[in-house]
C-alpha positions as CSV (number, residue, x, y, z in Angstrom):
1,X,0.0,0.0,0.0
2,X,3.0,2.7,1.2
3,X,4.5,2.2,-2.8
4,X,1.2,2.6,-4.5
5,X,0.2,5.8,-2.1
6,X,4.1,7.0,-3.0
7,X,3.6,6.7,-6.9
8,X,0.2,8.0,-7.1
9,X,1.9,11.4,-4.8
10,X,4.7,11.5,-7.2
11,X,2.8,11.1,-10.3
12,X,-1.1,12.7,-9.4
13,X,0.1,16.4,-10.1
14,X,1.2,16.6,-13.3
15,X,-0.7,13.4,-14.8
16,X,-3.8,13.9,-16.2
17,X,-4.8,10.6,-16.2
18,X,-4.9,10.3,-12.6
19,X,-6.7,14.0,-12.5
20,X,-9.6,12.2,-14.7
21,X,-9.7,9.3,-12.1
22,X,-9.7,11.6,-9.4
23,X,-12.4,13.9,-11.0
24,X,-14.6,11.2,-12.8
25,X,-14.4,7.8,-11.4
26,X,-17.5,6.8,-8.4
27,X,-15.4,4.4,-7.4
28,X,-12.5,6.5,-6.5
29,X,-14.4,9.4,-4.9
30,X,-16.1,6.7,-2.8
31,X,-13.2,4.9,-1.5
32,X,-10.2,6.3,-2.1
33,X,-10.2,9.6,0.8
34,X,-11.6,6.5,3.9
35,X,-9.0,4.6,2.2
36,X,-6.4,7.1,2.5
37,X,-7.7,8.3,5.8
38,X,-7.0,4.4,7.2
39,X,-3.7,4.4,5.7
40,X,-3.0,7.5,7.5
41,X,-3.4,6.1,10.5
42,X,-2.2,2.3,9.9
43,X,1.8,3.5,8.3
44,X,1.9,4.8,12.1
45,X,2.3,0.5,13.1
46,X,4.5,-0.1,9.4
47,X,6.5,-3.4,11.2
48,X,9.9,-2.0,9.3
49,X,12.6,-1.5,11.6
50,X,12.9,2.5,10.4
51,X,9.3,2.7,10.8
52,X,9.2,5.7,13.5
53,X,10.7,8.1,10.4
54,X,9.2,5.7,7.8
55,X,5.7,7.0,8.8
56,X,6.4,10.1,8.3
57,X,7.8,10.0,4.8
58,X,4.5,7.9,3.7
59,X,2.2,10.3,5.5
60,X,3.6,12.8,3.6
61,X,2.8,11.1,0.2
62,X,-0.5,11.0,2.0
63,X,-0.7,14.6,2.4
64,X,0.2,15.2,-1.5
65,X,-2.8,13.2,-2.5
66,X,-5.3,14.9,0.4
67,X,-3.7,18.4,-1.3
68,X,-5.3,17.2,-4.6
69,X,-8.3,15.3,-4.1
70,X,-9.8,17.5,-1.3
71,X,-10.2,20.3,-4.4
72,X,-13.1,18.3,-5.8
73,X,-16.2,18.5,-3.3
74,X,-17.3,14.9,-3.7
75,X,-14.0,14.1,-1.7
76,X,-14.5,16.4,0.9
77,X,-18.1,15.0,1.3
78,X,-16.5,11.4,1.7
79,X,-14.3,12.8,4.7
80,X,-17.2,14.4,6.5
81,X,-19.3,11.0,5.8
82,X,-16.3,9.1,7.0
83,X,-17.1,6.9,10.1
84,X,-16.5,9.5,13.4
85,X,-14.1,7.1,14.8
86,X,-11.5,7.5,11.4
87,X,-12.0,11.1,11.4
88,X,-11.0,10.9,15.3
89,X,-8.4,9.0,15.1
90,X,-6.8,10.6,12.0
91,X,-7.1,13.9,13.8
92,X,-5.3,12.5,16.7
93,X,-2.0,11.4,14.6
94,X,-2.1,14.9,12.8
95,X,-2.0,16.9,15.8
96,X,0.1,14.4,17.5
97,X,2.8,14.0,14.7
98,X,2.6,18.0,14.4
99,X,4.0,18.6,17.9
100,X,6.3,15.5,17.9
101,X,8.2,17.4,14.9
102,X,7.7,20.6,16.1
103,X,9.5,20.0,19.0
104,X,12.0,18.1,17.2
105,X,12.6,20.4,15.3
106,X,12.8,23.0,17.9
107,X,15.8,20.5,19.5
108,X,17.6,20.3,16.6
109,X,17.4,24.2,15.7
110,X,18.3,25.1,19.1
111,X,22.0,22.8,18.4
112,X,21.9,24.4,14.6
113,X,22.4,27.8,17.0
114,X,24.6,26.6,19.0
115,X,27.3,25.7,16.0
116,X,25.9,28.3,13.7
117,X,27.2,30.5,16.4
118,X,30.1,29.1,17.6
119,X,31.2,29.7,13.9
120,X,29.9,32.9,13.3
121,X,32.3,34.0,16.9
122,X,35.2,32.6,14.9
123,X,35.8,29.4,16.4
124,X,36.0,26.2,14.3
125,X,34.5,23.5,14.2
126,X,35.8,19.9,14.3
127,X,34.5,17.2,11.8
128,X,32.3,15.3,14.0
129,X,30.5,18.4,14.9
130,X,30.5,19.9,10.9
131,X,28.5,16.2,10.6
132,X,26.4,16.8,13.4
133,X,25.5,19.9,12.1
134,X,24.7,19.0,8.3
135,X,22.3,15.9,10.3
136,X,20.4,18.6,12.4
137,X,20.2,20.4,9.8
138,X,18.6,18.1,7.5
139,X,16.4,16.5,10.3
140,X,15.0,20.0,11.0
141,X,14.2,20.3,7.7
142,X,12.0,17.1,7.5
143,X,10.5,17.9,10.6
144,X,9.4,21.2,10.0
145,X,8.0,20.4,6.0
146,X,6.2,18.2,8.5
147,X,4.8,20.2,10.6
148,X,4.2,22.9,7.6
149,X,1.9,20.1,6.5
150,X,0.3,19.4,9.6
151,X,-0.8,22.5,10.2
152,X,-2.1,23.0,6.3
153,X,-4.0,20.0,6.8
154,X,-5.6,21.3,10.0
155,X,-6.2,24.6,8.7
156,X,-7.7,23.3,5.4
157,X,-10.0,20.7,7.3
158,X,-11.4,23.0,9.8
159,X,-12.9,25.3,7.2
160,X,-15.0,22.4,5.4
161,X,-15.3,19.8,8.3
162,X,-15.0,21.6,11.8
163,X,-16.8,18.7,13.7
164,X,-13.0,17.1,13.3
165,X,-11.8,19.1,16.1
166,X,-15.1,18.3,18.3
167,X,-14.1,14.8,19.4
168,X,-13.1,15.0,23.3
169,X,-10.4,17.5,24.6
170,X,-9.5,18.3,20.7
171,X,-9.9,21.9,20.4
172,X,-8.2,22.4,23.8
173,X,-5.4,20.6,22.5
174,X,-5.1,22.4,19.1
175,X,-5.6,26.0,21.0
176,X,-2.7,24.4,23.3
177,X,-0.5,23.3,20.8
178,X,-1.0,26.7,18.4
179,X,-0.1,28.7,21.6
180,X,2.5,26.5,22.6
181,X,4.2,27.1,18.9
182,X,3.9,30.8,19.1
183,X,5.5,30.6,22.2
184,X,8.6,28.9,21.2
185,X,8.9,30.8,18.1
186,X,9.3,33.9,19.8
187,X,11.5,32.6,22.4
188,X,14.6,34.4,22.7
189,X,16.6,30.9,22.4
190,X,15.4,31.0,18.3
191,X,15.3,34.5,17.8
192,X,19.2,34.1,18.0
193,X,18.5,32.6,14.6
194,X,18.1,35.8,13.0
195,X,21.7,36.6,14.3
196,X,23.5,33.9,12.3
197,X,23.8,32.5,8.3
198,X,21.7,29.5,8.0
């Protein structure tokens, strides 16, 4: 399921074939968003040893797809028709995932600083760290394309499908994870950013 989700993301922008699929087929608009909505949640238990970062690579081939089907109505009707407990659940692993990478990627900017600065003062640094550096770097960069898309997703759902964000203590967790964000962004430990070459 993960390689067919991953060639339909690569391919389902610029081919037009899948656009007609998409934009004409019943069978598609009636199964493929619940579909993609249980794949969503199922990558998260994958069974591959790199399947904590595996997930997230898949669900954002997910994303892609959700990005272009969710422009045709009859696919945003088949997510608000989509049993409570998949909408639920898929909520959960968006918001989840979104502060998981958040605050990786909040980690991992925080050492970028650290060396970014170090350098920028002069000193020099050894090989180990110049690796350490180009691997925060690059995890930072997943993570936060990640939570980019978490928070698209979120924004886009809640303005067609608000009842996702009804379920339990949902929208006191998204007002507490939005504040949390802001929070951290502004923190003085980040804003040191702006004081060295990325």
């Amino acid at each position: 399921k993960a390689k067919i989700v991953e060639l339909v993301s690569f391919f389902g922008n610029d081919n037009r074939n899948i656009r007609d699929i998409y934009e004409h087929n019943d069978l598609a608009k009636r199964v493929l968003t619940p579909g993609l909505l249980k794949f969503y949640i199922d990558i998260e238990f994958t069974g591959a040893s790199h399947q904590f970062y595996a997930k997230y690579e898949y669900r954002h081939y997910a994303t892609n797809i959700f990005k272009i089907i969710w422009k045709i109505d009859a696919y945003k009707q088949a997510y608000i028709q989509a049993p409570n407990e998949l909408i639920e659940r898929f909520t959960n692993m968006v918001m989840n995932d979104t502060t998981y990478c958040m605050d990786e990627g909040l980690d991992k900017l925080g050492k970028i600083i650290e060396y970014k600065t170090k350098e920028a003062s002069g000193g020099h640094l050894s090989n180990e760290e110049r690796k350490d550096l180009e691997r925060f770097e690059g995890i930072a960069k997943s993570v936060f394309l990640q939570v980019r898309e978490g928070l698209s997703l979120m924004a886009e759902i809640s303005g067609w499908s608000p009842k996702s964000f009804f379920f339990g203590d949902f929208r006191k967790r998204l007002a507490s994870m939005l504040n949390y964000f802001l929070v951290q962004c502004m923190s003085s430990k980040y804003m040191g950013l702006q004081q060295v070459t990325m």
